[in-house]
C-alpha positions in Angstrom: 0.0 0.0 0.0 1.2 3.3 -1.0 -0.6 6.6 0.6 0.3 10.3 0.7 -0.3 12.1 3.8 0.2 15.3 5.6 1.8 15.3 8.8 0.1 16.7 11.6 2.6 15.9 14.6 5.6 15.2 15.0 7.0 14.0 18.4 9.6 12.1 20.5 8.2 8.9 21.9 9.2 7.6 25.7 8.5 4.6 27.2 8.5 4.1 31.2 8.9 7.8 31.5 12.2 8.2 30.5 14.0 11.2 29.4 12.9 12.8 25.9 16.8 13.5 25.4 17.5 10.1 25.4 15.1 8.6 22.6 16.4 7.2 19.8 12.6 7.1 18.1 11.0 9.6 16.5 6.8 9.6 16.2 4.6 10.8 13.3 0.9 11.7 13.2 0.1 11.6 9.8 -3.6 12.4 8.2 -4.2 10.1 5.4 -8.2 10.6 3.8 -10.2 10.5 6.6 -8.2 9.1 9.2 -5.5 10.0 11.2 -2.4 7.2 12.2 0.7 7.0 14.0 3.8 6.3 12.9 7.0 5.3 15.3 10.3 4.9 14.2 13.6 4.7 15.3 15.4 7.8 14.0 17.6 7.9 10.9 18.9 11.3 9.0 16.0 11.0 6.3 13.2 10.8 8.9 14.8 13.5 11.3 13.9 16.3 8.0 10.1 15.2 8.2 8.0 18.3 10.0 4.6 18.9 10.6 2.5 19.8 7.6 4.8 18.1 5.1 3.7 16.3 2.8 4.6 12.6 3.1 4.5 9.1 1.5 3.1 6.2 3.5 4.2 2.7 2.3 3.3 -0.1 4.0 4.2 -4.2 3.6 3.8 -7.3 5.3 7.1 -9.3 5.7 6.9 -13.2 7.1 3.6 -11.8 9.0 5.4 -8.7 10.1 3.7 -5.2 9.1 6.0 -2.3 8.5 5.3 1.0 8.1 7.4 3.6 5.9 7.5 7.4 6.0 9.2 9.6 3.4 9.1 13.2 2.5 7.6 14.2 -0.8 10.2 16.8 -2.0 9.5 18.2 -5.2 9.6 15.3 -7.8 11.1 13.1 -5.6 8.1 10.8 -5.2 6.8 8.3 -7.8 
């Protein structure tokens, strides 16, 4: 599945309460049609330029009965 989005949050996820500082995961609210989802990912330099109200790409597959979730930034004609 392939869906463009526009990104309506953009946070650092914590678990047990621990420091924001020390995440290594970045999270993603994204509005896709009529419905709004969340995306969290460990951070990497392509996902770290993503900011709310850009306009994003949404893939998603299912690997060995495994769903994964992929978020890029539309730049220009950088999108298929």
């Amino acid at each position: 599945m392939k869906k463009i989005g526009r990104v309506v949050e953009v946070f650092i996820p914590t678990e047990y309460e621990n420091d924001i500082m020390n995440s290594k995961r970045i999270g993603f609210k994204v509005k896709l049609d009529n419905e709004i989802i969340e995306i969290i990912q460990e951070q990497n330099k392509d996902n770290c330029q993503i900011m709310k109200n850009d306009l994003v790409l949404i893939t998603e597959q299912k690997i060995k009965g495994e769903n994964y979730i992929d978020i890029y930034l539309i730049d220009g004609d950088d999108y298929e």
